[in-house]
Backbone as CSV, one residue per row, in Angstrom:
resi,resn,N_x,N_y,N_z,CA_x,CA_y,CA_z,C_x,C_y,C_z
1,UNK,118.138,30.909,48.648,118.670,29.888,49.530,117.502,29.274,50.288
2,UNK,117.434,28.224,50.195,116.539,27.389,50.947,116.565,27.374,52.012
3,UNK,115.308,27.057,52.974,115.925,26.991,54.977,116.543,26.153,55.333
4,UNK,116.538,25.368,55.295,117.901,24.210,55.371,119.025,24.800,54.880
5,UNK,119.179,24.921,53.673,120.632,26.016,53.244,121.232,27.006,54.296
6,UNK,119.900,27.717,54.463,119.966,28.847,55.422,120.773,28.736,56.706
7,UNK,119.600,27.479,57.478,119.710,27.259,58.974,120.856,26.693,59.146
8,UNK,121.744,26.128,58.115,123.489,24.939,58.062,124.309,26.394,58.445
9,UNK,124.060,27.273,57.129,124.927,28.593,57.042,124.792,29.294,58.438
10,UNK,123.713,29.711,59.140,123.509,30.314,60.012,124.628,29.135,61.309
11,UNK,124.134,28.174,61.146,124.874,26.764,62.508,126.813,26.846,62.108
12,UNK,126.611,26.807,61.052,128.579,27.102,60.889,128.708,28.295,61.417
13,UNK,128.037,29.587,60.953,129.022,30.939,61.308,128.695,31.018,63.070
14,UNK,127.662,30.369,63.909,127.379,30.114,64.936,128.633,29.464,65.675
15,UNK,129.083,28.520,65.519,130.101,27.428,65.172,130.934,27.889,65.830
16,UNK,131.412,28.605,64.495,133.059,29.597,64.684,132.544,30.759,65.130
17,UNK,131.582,31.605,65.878,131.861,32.258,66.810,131.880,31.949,68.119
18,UNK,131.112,31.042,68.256,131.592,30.181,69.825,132.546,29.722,69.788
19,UNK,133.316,28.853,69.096,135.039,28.796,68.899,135.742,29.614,69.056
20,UNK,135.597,31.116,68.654,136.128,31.970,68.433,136.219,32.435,70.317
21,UNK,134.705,32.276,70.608,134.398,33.077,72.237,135.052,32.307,73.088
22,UNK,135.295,30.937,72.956,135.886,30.070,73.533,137.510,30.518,73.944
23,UNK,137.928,30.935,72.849,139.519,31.004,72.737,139.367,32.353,73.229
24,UNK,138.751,33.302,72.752,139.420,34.681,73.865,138.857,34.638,74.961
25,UNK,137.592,33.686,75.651,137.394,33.733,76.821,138.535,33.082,77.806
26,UNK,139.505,31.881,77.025,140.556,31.273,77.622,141.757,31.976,77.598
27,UNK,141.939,33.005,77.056,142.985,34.130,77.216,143.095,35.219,78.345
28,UNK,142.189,36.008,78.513,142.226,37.026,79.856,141.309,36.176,80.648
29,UNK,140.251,35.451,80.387,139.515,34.883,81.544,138.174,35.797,81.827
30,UNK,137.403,35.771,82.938,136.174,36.633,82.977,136.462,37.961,83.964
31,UNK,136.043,39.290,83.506,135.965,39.809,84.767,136.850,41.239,83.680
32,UNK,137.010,41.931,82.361,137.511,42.558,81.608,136.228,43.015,81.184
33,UNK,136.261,44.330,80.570,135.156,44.990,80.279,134.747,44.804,78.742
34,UNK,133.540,45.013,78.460,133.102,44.415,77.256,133.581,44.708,75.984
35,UNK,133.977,46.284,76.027,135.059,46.360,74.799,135.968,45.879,74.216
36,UNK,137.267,44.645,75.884,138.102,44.508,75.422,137.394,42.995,74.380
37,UNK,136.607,42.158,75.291,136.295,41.048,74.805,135.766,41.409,73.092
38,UNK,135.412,42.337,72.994,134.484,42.820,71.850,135.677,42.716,70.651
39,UNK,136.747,43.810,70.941,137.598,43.574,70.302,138.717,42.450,69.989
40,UNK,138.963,41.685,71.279,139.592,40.278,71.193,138.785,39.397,70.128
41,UNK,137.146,38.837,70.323,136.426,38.394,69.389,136.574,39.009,68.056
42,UNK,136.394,40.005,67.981,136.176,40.871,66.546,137.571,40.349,65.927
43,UNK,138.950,40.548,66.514,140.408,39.763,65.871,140.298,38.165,65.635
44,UNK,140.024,37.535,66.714,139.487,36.239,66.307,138.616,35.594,65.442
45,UNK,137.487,36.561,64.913,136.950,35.894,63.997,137.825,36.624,62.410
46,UNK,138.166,37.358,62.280,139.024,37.356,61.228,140.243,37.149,60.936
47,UNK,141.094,36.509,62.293,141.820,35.547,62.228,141.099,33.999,61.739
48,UNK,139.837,33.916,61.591,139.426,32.220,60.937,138.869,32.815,59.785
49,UNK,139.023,33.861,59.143,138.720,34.118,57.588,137.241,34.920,57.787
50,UNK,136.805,35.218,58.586,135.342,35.623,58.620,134.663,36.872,58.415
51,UNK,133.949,37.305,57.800,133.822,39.105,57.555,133.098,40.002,58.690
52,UNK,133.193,40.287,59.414,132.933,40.609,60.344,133.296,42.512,60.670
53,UNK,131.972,43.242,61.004,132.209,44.282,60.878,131.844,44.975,62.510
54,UNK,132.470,46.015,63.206,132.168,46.288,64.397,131.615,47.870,64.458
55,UNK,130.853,47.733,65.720,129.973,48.830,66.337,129.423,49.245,65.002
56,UNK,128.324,48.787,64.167,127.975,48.875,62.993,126.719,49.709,63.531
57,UNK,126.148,50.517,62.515,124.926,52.181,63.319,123.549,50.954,62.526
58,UNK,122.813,51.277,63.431,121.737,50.541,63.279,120.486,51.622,62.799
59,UNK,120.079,51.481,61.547,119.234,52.904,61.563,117.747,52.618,61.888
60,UNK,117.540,54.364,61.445,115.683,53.582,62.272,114.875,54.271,61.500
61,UNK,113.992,53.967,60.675,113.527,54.847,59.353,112.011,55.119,60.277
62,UNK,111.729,56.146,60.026,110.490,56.508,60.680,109.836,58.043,59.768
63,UNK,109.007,57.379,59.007,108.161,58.003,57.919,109.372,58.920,56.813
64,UNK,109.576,57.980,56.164,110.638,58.163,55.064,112.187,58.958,55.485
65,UNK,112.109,58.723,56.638,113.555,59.531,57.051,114.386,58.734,58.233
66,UNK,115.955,58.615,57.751,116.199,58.243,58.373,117.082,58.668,59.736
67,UNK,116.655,57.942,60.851,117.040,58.868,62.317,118.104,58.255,62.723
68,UNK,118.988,59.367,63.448,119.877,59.115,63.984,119.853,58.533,65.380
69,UNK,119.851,57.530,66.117,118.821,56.888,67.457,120.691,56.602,68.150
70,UNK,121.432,56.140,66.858,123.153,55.678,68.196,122.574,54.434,68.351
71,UNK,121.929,53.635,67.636,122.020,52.452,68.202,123.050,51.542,67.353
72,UNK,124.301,50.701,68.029,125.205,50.664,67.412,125.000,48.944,67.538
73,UNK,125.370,48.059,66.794,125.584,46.667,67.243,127.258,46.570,67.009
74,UNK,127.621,45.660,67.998,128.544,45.169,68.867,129.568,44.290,67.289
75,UNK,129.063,43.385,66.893,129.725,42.829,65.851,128.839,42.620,64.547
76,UNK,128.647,42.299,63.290,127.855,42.020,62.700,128.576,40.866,61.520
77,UNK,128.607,39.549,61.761,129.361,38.909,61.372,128.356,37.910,60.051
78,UNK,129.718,38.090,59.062,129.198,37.472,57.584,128.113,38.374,56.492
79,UNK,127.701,39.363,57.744,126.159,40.152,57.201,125.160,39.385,57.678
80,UNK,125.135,38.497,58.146,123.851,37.819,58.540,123.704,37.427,60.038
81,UNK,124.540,37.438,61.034,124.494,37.302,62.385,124.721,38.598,63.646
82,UNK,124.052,38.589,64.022,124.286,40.059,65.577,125.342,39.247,66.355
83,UNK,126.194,39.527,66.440,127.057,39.383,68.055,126.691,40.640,69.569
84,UNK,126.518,40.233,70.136,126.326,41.747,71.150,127.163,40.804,72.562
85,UNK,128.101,41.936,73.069,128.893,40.907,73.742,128.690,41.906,75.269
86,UNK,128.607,41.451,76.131,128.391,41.594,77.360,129.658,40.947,78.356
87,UNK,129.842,41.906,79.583,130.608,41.266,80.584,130.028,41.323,81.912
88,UNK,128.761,40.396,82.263,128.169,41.092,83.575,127.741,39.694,84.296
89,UNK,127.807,39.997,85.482,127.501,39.105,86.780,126.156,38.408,85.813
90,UNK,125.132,39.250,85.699,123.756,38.451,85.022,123.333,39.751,84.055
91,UNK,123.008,39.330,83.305,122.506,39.925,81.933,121.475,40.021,82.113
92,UNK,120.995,41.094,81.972,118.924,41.320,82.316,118.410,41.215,80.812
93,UNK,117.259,41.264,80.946,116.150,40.920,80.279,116.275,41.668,78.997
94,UNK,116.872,43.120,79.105,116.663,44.020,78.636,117.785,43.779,77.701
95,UNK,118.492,43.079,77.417,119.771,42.749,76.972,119.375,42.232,75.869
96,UNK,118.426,41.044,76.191,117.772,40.398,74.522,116.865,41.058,73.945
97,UNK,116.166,42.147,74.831,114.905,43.222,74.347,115.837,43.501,73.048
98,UNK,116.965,44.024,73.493,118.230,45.293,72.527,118.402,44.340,71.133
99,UNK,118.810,43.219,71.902,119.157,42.304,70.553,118.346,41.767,69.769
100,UNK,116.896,41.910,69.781,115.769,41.830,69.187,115.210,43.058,68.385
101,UNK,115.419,43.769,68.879,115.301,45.371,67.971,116.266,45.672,67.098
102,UNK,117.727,45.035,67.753,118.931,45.261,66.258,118.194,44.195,65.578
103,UNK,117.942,43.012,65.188,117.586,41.968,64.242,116.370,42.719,63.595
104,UNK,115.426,42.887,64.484,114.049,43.536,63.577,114.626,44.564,62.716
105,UNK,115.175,45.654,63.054,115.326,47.037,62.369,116.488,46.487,61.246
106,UNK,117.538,45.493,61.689,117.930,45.112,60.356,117.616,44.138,59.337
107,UNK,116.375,44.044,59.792,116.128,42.381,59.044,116.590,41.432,59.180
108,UNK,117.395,40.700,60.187,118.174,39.690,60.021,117.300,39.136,61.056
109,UNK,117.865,37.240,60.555,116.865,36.542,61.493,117.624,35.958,62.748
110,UNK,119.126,36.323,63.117,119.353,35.425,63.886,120.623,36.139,64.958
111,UNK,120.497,36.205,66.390,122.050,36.616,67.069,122.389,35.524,68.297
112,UNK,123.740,36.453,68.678,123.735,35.688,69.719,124.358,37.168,70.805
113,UNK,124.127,36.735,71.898,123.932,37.478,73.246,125.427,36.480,73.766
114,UNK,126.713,36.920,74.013,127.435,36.419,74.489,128.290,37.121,75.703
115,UNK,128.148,36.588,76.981,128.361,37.096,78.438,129.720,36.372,78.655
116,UNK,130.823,37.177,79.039,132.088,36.643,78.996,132.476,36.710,80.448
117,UNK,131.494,37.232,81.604,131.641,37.425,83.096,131.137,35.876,83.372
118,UNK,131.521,34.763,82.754,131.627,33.312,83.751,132.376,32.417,83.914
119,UNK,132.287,31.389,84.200,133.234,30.446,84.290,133.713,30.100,83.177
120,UNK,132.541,29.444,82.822,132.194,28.639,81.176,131.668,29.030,79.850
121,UNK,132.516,29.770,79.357,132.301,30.235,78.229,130.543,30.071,77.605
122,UNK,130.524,28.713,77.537,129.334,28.474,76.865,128.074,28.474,77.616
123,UNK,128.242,28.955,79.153,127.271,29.014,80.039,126.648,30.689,79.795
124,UNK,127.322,31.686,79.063,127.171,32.547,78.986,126.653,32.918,77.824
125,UNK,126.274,31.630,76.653,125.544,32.075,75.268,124.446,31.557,75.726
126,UNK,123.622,32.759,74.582,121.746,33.314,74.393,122.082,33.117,73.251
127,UNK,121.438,32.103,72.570,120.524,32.447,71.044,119.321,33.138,70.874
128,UNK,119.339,34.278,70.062,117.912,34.634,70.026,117.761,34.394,68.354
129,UNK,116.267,33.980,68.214,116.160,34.025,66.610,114.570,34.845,66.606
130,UNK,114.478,35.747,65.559,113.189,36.515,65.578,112.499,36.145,64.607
């Protein structure tokens, strides 16, 4: 697949998960803990047809073996995107550190950091691309 191919595919499944964050952020509203949003999203995107797999184990190979570390990501949608969903006043730093280490250790080039503690849905997305 070409980068252009790539970067369209990556901007649609982007798309419909902000669509997706949109509509369960307009259902309970902000201020619910990150599981529930986790799981509201996770129904919503396979209510729009989407493959989407949750709390997926992130491994960590360190000299031919692989370790058990618990590092889990939040959604992993299509196979090619991180969701990591947050519900907090402000999201620290350390939040995209996390979501930069799930992308490295899985190879993937692209997430999003989505904070459901605001007004505006879309005031609360981070793209990170590595």
């Amino acid at each position: 697949m070409s980068a252009t191919n790539r970067d369209s595919t990556h901007d649609a499944i982007t798309e419909q998960i902000i669509g997706g964050g949109i509509e369960v952020h307009r259902a309970p509203g902000p201020g619910l803990l990150e599981s529930t949003y986790e799981a509201c999203l996770y129904s919503e995107l396979l209510a729009r047809g989407m493959t989407v797999k949750r709390q997926v184990a992130v491994p960590v190979r360190y000299r031919n073996e692989t370790l058990d570390v618990s590092y889990r990501v939040d959604l992993l949608v299509e196979g090619q995107l991180i969701v990591e969903v947050k519900s907090l006043l402000r999201v620290p730093p350390i939040a995209e550190a996390q979501l930069l280490t799930y992308l490295k250790l899985l190879q993937l080039e692209r997430g999003l950091l989505c904070n459901f503690n605001v007004t505006l849905f879309r005031d609360g997305i981070t793209r990170l691309i590595r």
